[in-house]
C-alpha positions in Angstrom: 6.4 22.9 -10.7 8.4 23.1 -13.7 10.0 20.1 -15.4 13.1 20.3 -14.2 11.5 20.2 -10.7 10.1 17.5 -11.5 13.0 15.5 -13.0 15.3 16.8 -9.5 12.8 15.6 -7.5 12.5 12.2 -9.3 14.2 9.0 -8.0 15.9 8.3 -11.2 17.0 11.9 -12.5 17.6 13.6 -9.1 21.3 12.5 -9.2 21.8 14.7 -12.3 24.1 17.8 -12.6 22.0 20.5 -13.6 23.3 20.5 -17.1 22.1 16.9 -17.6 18.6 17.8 -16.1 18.4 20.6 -18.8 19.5 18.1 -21.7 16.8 16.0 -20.4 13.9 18.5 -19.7 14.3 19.5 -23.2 12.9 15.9 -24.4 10.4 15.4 -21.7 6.1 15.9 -22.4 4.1 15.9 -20.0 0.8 13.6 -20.2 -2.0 12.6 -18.3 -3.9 9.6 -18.1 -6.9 8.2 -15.9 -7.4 5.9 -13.6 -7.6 2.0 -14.6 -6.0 2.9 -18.1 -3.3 0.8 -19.1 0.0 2.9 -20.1 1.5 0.5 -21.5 2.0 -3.7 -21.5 4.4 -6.1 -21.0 5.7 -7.3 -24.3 5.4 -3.8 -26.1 7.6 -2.2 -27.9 9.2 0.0 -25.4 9.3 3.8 -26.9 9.0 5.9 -23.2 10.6 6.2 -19.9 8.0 7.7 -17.6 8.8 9.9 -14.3 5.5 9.8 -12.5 4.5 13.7 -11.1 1.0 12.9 -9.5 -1.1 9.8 -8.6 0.0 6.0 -8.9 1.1 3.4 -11.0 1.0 -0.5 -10.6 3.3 -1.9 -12.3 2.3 -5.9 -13.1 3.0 -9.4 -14.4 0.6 -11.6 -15.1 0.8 -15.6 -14.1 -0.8 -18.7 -14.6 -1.7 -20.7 -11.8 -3.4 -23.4 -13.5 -2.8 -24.4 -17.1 -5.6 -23.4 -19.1 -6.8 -20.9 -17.3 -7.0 -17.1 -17.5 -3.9 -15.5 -16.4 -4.0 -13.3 -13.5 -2.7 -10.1 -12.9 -0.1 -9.5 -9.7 1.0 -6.5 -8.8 5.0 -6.2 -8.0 5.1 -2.6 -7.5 3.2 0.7 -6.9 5.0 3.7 -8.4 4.4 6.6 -6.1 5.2 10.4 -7.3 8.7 10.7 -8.1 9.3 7.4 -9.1 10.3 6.0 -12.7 9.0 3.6 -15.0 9.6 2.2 -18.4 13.0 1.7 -18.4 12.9 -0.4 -21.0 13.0 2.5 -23.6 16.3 2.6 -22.6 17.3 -0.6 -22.8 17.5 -2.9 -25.3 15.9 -5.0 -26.7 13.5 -2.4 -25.7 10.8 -4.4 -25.0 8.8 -3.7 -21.9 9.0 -6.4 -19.4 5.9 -5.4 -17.2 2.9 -3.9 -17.5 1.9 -0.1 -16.1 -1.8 0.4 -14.7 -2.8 4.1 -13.5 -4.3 3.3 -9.5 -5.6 6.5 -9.8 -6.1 9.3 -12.1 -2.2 10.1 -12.9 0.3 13.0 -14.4 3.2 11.9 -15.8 6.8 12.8 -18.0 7.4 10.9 -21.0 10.7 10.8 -22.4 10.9 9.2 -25.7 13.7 6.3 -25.4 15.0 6.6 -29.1 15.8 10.6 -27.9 17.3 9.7 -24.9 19.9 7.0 -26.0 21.0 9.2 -28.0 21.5 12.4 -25.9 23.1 9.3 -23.5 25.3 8.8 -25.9 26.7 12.0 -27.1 27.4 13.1 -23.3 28.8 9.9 -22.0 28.8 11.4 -18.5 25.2 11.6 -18.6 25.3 8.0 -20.2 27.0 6.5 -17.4 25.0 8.2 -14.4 21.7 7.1 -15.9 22.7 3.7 -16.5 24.3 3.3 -13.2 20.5 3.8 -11.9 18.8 2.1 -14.4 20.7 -0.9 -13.1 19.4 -0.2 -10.0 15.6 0.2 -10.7 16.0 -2.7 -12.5 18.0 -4.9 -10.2 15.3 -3.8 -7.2 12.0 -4.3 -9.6 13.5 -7.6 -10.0 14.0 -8.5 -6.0 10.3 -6.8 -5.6 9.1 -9.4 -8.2 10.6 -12.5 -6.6 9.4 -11.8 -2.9 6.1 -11.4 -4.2 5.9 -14.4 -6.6 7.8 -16.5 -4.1 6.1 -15.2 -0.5 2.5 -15.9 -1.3 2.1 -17.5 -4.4 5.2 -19.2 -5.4 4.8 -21.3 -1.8 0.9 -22.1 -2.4 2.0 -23.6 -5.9 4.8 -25.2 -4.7 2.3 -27.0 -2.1 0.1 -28.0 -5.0 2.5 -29.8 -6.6 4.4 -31.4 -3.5 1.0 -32.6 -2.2 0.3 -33.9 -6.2 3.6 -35.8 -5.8 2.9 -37.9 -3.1 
């Protein structure tokens, strides 16, 4: 599969007009990393957007339960092939807000964020269609993170501290 493949058949860059995918294709590498490597943490400096090709990706916050305790990892969503990550790189302050562990051993495109603001920038068209679904990977990765802090955890915290209050 070539990269442009790839990019068409990716959740985030499948929208493109083919002219766009080409810009695009011409910044991507492909890399490949094994499984239970960390690609990157939350907090980081954000430099890549990642379009997953193979394997998956758990992408994680971590939480603390109980003050002075070791935080603990929660998964709030598994990137499957196609899927993007790392949109931070492309927005500032281009800091990654969560963290991205390979489930399995995993193939990947990295686009350097730097590279692609700026080719967003100079064709606005391609600007605009990319932030349009940014928004929208962001804006769902955020509704993924409050059902799962709030569904299982959120509520057995909660019933901590309404059972301390009385």
């Amino acid at each position: 599969m070539t990269i442009i493949d790839a990019l068409k058949s990716s959740e985030l860059f499948g929208i493109l007009k083919t002219e766009h995918l080409e810009k695009v294709s011409a910044v991507c590498r492909e890399e490949s990393y094994q499984e239970g490597v960390m690609i990157f943490n939350a907090g980081n400096e954000a430099t890549d957007l990642y379009v997953l090709t193979d394997g998956r990706v758990a992408l994680e916050t971590e939480v603390r339960p109980v003050p002075d305790r070791p935080a603990i990892p929660i998964a709030v969503e598994v990137v499957t092939k196609g899927g993007s990550f790392g949109w931070s790189a492309v927005v500032e302050p281009n800091v990654y807000t969560l963290s991205a562990r390979c489930i399995t051993n995993c193939a990947v495109l990295a686009i350097k964020g730097d590279i692609l603001r700026t080719a967003m920038a100079d064709d606005t068209g391609l600007g605009f269609e990319l932030m349009k679904h940014l928004a929208r990977l962001a804006r769902l990765r955020l509704v993924e993170t409050r059902v799962r802090l709030t569904s299982g955890l959120g509520l057995l915290l909660l019933g901590k501290e309404l059972g301390a209050a009385e």
